[in-house]
N, C-alpha and C positions, 0 to 999 in steps of 0.2 A: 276420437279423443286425443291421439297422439297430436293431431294437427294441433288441434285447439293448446294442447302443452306446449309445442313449440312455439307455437305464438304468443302463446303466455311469456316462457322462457326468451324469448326476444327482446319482448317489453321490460323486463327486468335488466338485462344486459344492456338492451342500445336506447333506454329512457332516456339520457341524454343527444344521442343521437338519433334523430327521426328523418335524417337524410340516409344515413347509413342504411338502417331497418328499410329503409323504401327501396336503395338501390339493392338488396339482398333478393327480398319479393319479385319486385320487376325484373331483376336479370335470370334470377331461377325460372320467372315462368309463375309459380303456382305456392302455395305451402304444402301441398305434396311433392310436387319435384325439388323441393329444398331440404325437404324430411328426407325424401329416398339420398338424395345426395351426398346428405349427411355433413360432418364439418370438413371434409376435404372440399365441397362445393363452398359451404360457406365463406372457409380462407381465402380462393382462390377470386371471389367475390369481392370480399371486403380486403384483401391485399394484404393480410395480416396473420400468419399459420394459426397464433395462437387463440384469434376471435373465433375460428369457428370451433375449435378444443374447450371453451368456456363455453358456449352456447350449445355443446354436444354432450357437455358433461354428464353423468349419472345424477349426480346432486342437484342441476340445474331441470333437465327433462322431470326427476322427481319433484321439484317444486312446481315447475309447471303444470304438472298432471293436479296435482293438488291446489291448485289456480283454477284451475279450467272447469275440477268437480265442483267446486264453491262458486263461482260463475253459474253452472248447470241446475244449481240445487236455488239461486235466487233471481233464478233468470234473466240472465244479466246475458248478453251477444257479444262476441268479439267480431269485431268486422276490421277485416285487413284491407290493407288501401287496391289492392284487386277485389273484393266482393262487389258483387251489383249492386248491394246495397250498401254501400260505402257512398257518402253526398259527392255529388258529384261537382259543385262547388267548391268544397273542401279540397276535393281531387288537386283540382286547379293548381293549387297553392302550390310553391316549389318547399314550400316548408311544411306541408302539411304532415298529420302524422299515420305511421306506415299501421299505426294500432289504433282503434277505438273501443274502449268498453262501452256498449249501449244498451239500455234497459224505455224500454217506454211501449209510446201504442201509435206515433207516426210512422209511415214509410219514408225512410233516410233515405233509399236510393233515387225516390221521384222526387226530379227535380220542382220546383216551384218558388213561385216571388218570395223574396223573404226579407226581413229588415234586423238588425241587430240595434238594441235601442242601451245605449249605458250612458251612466251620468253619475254623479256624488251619491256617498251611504249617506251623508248631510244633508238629506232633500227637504228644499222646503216647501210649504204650501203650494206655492206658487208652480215650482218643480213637480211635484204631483200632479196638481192638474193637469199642467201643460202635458205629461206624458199619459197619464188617461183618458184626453181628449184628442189626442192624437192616432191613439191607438185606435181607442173606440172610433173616430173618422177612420182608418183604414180598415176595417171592419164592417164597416157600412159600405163602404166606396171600393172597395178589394176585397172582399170575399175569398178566402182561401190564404189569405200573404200567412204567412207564418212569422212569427217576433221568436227571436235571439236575444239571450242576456245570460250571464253570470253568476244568478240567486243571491247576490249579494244585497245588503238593508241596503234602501235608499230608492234610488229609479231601477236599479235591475228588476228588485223584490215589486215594486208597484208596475213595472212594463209585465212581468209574468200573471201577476196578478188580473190585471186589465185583459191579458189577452183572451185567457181564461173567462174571464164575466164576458165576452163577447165572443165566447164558442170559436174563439181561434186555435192553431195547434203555437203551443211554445216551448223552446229547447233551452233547456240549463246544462252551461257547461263548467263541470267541476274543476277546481286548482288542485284537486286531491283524490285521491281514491274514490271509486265510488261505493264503498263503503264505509266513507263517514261523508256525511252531507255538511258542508260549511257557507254559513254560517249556520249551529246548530240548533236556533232558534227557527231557521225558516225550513225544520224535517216536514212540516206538517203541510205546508207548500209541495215541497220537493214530492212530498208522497201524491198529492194532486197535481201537480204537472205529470206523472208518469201514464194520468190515462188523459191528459188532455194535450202529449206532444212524448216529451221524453227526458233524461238526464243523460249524457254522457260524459264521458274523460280520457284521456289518452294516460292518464298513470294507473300502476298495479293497485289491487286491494292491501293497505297499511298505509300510504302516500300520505303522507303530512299536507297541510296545505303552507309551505314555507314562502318567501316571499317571489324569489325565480320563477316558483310556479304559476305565478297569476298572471306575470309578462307574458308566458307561454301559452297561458289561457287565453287570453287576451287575443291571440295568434289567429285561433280558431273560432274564437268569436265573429270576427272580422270577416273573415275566408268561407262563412258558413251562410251569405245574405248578399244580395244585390249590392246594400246599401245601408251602412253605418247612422244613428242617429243619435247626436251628443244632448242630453236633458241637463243642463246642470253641473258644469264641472270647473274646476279651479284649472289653473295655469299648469298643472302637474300633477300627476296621477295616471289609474291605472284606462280611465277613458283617453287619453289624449296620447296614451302607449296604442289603445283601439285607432284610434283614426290614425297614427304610422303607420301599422300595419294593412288598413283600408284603403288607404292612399296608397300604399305601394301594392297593390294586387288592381289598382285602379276601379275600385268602387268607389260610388256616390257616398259624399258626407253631408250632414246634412246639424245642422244645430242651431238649437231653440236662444234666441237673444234674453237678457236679460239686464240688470239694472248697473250701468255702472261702477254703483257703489256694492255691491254686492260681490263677495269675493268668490263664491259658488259658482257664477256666471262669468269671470273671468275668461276660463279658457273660450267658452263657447262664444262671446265676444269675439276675442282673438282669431280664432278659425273664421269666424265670419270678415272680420276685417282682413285676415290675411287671404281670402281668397280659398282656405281651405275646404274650407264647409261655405253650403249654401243657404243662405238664411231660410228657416223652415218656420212658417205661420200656422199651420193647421197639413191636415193631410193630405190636404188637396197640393200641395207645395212638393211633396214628395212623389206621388199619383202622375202628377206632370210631367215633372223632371224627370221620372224613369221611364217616360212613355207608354205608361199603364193605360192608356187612351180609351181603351176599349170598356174602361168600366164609368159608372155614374161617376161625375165629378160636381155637380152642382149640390151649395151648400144646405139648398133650400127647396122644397119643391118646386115645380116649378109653374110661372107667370105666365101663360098663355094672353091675357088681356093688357099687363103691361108693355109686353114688349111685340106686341102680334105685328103691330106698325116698324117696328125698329130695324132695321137692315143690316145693319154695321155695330160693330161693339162700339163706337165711340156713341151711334145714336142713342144704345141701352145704357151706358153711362151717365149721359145727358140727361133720361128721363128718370133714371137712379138717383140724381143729384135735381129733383125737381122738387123737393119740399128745401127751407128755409134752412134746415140746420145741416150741417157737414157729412159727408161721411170717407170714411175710415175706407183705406184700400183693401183689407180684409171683408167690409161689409160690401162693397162692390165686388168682388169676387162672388162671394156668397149670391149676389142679385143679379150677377149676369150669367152665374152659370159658369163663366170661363177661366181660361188659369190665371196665378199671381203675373205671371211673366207677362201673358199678351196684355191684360189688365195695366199693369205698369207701364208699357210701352204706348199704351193708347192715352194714358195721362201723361205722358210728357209729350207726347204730340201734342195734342191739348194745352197744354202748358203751354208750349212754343206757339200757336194758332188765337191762345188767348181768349180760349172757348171756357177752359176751366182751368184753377190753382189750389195749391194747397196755403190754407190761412197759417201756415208754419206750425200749426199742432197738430200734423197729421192727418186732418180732414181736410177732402175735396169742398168745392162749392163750383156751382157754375159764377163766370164771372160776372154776371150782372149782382152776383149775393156777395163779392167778397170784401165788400164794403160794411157789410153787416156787423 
């Protein structure tokens, strides 16, 4: 119990600083050997006499203690960035934080593939599907990935959601205490995530959710997944803070195109055209790219009779594009089994060889049809 109070009382003190809190843990060694230490080791640590005299205090250790039994009594874990079960991804991070509150029914310490999926509370139709179909393909095609999100309305609330109806494990990470759930229309969510993955937070029980804190959330969204996935988002907001901080820990981004005229799709445009993110079609697009290789990636059963002759993806393409009407580089994916990327390279060879083109609306033809 003592341990568990000091690191309550930590959390309380260095909430702002979760560099500090880390180098306190790592240099002690332990949160025992930083208890026995007491605030002379603390000072001497953080370079400052009177931080470890505030983090030592009577007042402070008694708040603590009474953190820790409210913790015990609703089963909520504190995992300090030494525990085995602390993610080992998160680990990674030079920012990550030295505290987590965690409550749920996953194993945080095993490592495994995992995707962070955010986009607009403004999601529209279109947004929804694209990230339920997404999902639900990684699901099918990766077995085990685990989805990351926010609980926020919009693509966070429909990524949890999805992951869930397809018996995935998914992790919400709160802007606030974990005893109040925000937004507090989706508690009833929050309550079924905790036996189908978990909720955590790095702030104490009281924690507003103010607006600093969802940048910071945002932190460890990012840092907790292979690989960032933008559904849906304006030119500015709290996803396009996600793929900063995913781009600098050097994860894969990845985000869904959209219309234009549509100002929800904005940013994810943008990322695509700047090179940021990589334009993502379906899961198979992500599956690739991460070199998930080892699992089913074809979109369709598969063709033994059509392609039993075919030798070369350019020959399956050929016999792919052998009825009259076009198809879509999405539907050739799906009918040869193999990824966007090798898929695309083999039509523009194609292209250039003048074997096959695209009629300028996005469908293939062989070139004897593109007269049609």
């Amino acid at each position: 119990m003592k341990e568990e109070a000091l690191l309550c009382a930590m959390s309380r003190v260095l909430i702002n600083h979760p560099a500090s809190g880390r180098k306190l843990l790592e240099e002690a060694g332990s949160v025992k050997a930083l208890l026995e230490g007491g605030s002379k080791l603390a000072s001497a640590i953080l370079g400052a006499e009177d931080a470890g005299e505030v983090l030592f205090s009577e007042e402070m250790l008694s708040w603590g203690k009474e953190e820790a039994l409210w913790m015990r009594s609703k089963g909520v874990r504190l995992l300090d960035i030494l525990s085995p079960d602390y993610p080992p991804k998160l680990r990674e991070s030079p920012f990550a934080p030295f505290l987590l509150y965690w409550r749920g029914s996953a194993d945080l310490g095993t490592d495994c593939r995992s995707v962070s999926v955010v986009g607009t509370r403004m999601a529209s139709p279109y947004g929804r599907e694209c990230c339920t179909a997404i999902v639900s393909g990684l699901a099918e095609k990766c077995p085990g990935v685990r989805i990351v999100s926010g609980l926020a309305v919009g693509i966070d609330g429909c990524a949890h959601l999805s992951a869930m109806d397809n018996s995935l494990e998914t992790i919400a990470v709160l802007p606030c205490g974990i005893d109040m759930i925000y937004p507090s229309s989706h508690r009833d969510m929050a309550v079924r995530i905790l036996g189908h993955g978990g909720i955590l937070t790095e702030y104490p029980r009281g924690t507003k959710p103010v607006k600093y804190n969802f940048l910071q959330r945002n932190r460890i969204i990012a840092a907790l997944s292979d690989a960032t996935l933008v559904v849906e988002s304006r030119i500015r907001g709290g996803s396009m803070s996600t793929v900063e901080f995913a781009s600098s820990y050097n994860r894969d981004v990845f985000a869904v195109p959209g219309r234009m005229t549509d100002a929800n799709s904005y940013g994810c445009n943008y990322l695509i055209n700047k090179n940021v993110a990589q334009l993502c079609l379906n899961a198979s697009t992500i599956i690739s790219s991460m070199g998930w290789t080892d699992m089913h990636l074809s979109d369709i059963a598969a063709q033994p009779n059509l392609f039993s002759q075919a030798g070369t993806l350019k020959e399956k393409i050929l016999l792919s594009l052998s009825s009259v009407r076009g198809k879509s580089l999405d539907a050739l994916v799906a009918e040869t089994g193999s990824d966007v990327q090798s898929v695309s390279l083999a039509l523009l060879q194609m292209d250039l060889e003048g074997t096959a083109r695209n009629n300028g609306s996005g469908l293939w033809l062989k070139k004897r049809q593109c007269s049609l």
